[in-house]
C-alpha positions in Angstrom: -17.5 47.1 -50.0 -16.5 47.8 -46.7 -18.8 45.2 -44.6 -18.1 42.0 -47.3 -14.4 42.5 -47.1 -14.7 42.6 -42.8 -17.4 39.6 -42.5 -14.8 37.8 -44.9 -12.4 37.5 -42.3 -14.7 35.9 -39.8 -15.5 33.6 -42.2 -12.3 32.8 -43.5 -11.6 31.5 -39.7 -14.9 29.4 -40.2 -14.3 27.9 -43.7 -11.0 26.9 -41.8 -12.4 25.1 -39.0 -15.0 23.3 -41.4 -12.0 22.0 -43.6 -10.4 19.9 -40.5 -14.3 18.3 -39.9 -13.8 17.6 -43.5 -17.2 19.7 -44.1 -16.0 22.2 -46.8 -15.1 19.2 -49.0 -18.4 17.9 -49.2 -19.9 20.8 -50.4 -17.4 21.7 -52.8 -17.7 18.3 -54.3 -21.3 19.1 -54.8 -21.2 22.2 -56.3 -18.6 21.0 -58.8 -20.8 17.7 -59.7 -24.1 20.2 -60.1 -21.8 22.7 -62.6 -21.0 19.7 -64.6 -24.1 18.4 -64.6 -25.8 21.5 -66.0 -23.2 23.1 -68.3 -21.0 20.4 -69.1 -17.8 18.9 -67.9 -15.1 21.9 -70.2 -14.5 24.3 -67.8 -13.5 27.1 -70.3 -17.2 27.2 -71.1 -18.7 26.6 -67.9 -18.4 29.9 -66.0 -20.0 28.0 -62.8 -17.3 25.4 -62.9 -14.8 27.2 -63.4 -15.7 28.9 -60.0 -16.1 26.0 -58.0 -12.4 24.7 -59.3 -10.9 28.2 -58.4 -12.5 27.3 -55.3 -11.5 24.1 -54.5 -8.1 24.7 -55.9 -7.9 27.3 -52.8 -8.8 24.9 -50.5 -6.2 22.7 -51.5 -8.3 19.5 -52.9 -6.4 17.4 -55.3 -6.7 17.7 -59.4 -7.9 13.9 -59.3 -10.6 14.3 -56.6 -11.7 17.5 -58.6 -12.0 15.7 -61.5 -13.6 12.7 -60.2 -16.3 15.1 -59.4 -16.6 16.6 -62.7 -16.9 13.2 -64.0 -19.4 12.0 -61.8 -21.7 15.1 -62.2 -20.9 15.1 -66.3 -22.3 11.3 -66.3 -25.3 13.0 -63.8 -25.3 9.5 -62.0 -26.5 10.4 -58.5 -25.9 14.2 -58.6 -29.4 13.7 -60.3 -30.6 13.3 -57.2 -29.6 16.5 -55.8 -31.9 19.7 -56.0 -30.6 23.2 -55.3 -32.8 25.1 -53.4 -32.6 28.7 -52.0 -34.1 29.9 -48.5 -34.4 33.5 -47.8 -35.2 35.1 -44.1 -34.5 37.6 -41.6 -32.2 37.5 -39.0 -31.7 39.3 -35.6 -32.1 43.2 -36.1 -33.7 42.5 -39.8 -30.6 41.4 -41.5 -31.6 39.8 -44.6 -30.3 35.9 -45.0 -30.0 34.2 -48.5 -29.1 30.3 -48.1 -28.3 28.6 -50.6 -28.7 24.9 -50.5 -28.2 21.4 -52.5 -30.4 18.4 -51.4 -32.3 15.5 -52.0 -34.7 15.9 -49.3 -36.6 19.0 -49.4 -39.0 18.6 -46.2 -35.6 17.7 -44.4 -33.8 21.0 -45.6 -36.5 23.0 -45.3 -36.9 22.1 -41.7 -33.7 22.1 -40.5 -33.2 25.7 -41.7 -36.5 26.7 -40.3 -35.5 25.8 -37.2 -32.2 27.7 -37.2 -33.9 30.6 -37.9 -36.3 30.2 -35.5 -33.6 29.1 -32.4 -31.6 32.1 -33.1 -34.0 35.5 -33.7 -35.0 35.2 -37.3 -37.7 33.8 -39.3 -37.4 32.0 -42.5 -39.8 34.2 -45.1 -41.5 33.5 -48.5 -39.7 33.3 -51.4 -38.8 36.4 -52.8 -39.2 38.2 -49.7 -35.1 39.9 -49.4 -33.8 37.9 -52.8 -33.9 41.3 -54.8 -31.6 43.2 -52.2 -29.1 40.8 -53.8 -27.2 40.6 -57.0 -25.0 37.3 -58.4 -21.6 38.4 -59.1 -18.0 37.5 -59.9 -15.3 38.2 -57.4 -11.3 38.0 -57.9 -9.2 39.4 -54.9 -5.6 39.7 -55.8 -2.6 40.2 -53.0 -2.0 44.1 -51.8 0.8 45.3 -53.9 -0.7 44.2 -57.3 -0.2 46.8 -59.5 -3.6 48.4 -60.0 -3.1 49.2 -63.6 -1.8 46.0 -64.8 -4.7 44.3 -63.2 -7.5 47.2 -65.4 -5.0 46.4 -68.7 -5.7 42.3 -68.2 -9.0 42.8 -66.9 -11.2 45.1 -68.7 -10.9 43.7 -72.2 -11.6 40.0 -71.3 -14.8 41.5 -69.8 -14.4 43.1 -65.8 -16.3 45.2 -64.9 -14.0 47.6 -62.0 -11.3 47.0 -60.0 -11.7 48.2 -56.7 -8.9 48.7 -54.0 -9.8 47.5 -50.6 -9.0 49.2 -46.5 -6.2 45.7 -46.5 -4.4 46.6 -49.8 -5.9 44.2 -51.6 -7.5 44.4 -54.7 -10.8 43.1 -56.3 -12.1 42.5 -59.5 -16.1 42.8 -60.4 -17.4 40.2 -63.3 -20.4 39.2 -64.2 -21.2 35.8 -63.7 -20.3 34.8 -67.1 -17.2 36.8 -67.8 -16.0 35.5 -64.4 -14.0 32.6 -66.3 -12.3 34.8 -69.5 -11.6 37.6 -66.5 -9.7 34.9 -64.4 -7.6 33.4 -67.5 -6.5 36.8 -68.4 -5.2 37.1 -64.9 -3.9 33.8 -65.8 -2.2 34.7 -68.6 -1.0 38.1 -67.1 0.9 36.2 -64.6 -1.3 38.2 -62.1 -1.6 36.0 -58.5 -5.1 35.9 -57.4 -5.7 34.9 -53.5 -9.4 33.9 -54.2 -12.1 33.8 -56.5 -16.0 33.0 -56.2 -19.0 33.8 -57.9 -21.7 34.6 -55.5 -24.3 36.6 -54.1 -23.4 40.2 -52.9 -26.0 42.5 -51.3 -27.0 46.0 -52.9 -26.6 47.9 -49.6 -25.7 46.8 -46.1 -27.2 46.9 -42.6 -25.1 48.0 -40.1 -24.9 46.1 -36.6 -23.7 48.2 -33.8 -24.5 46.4 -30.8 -22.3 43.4 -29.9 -24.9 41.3 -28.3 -26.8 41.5 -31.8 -23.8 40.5 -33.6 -23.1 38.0 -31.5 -26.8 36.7 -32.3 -26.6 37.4 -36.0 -22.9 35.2 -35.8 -25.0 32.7 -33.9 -27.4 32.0 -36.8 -24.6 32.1 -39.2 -23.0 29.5 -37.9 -25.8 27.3 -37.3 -27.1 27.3 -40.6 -23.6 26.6 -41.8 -23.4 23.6 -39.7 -26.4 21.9 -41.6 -25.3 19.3 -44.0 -27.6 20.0 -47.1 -26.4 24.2 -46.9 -23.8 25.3 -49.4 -23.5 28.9 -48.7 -25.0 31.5 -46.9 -25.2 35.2 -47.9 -26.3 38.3 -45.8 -26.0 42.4 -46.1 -24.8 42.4 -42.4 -21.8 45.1 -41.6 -20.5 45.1 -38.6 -19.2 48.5 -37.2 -15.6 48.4 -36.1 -15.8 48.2 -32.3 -18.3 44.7 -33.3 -16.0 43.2 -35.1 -13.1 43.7 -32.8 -15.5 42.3 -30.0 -16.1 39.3 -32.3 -12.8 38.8 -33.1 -11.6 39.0 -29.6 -13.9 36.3 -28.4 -13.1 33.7 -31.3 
């Protein structure tokens, strides 16, 4: 998956600048209070928090603020408050735009992501409108050099579904949603590093962006919507052809 594995790097450089605001916190504090709050506070059979402790693990938040969070979401408290809601849209050039959100003010969300749409070349569409271009997936990447057929020995049987190699080296591991926890424990127990882990939404195809201007526009939206307070993630089939992402990379 060619255009995942090069938007990734843009937004690995974004996920960094909203740690220092303190932003990326936030939300992961959220998604690990609403995955308690729906399946429980044991991890081991909660393949949704198990995710969002792989992921705050990566971004180095404490054991004790992680499990204040579990607490507070397995007690409900105010994470009752909090809806999850999902917007889906077009960017510039048609991309298709899946944002995922957590709130307790729908008319506020909804508006504020309208409007980011609208400022930057999109529209925000009906429900349903590019949702099935998408599929919900698990996603391990382990460090180039990982053996390929140690990771298919400690992967297959707990439940992964390939192991793909990617154009840095790397390697990734497909799970479904709920084999995404026994799949990372048997990495665990394999002694197998992984650099990150998520489960999210991946599209079924891509659309390729070969104009820099566009890309810049698409980039545009991207960030705007990830600037909104109530937005947890936001998912797209954009690929950028090679001589765009250098561009991009170049001006960041």
């Amino acid at each position: 998956m060619a255009g995942h594995s090069k938007w990734a790097n843009i937004k690995h450089r974004k996920a960094a600048q909203d740690a220092k605001k303190g932003r990326i916190f936030t939300r992961l504090i959220r998604e690990l209070t609403v995955a308690a709050r729906q399946g429980g506070s044991a991890v081991e059979d909660n393949p949704r928090l198990r995710a969002a402790v792989d992921k705050a693990l990566s971004n180095n938040m404490t054991r004790d603020t992680i499990d204040r969070a579990i607490t507070r979401g397995a007690g409900n408290s105010d994470s009752d408050a909090m809806e999850e809601l999902v917007y889906e849209g077009y960017g510039p050039d048609g991309v298709a735009v899946l944002v995922e959100c957590m709130s307790d003010n729908r008319n506020r969300t909804v508006s504020e992501v309208r409007t980011a749409f609208n400022k930057h070349g999109g529209n925000l569409g009906s429900s349903g409108s590019v949702a099935f271009l998408f599929h919900k997936q698990g996603r391990i990447v382990l460090p180039a050099g990982t053996p390929e057929e140690n990771v298919i020995e400690a992967t297959l049987e707990a439940g992964g579904e390939d192991v793909q190699s990617r154009d840095d080296g790397t390697l990734e591991v497909i799970t479904t949603p709920n084999e995404f926890g026994s799949v990372r424990d048997a990495l665990d127990q394999a002694d197998i590093e992984v650099m990150q882990s998520d489960v999210g939404m991946f599209p079924d195809s891509y659309s390729s962006i070969n104009d820099v201007d566009t890309a810049r526009r698409v980039v545009a939206l991207f960030d705007r919507l990830e600037d909104l307070d109530d937005v947890q993630n936001v998912y797209s089939n954009v690929d950028f052809e090679p001589h765009v992402l250098e561009a991009l990379e170049d001006a960041s």
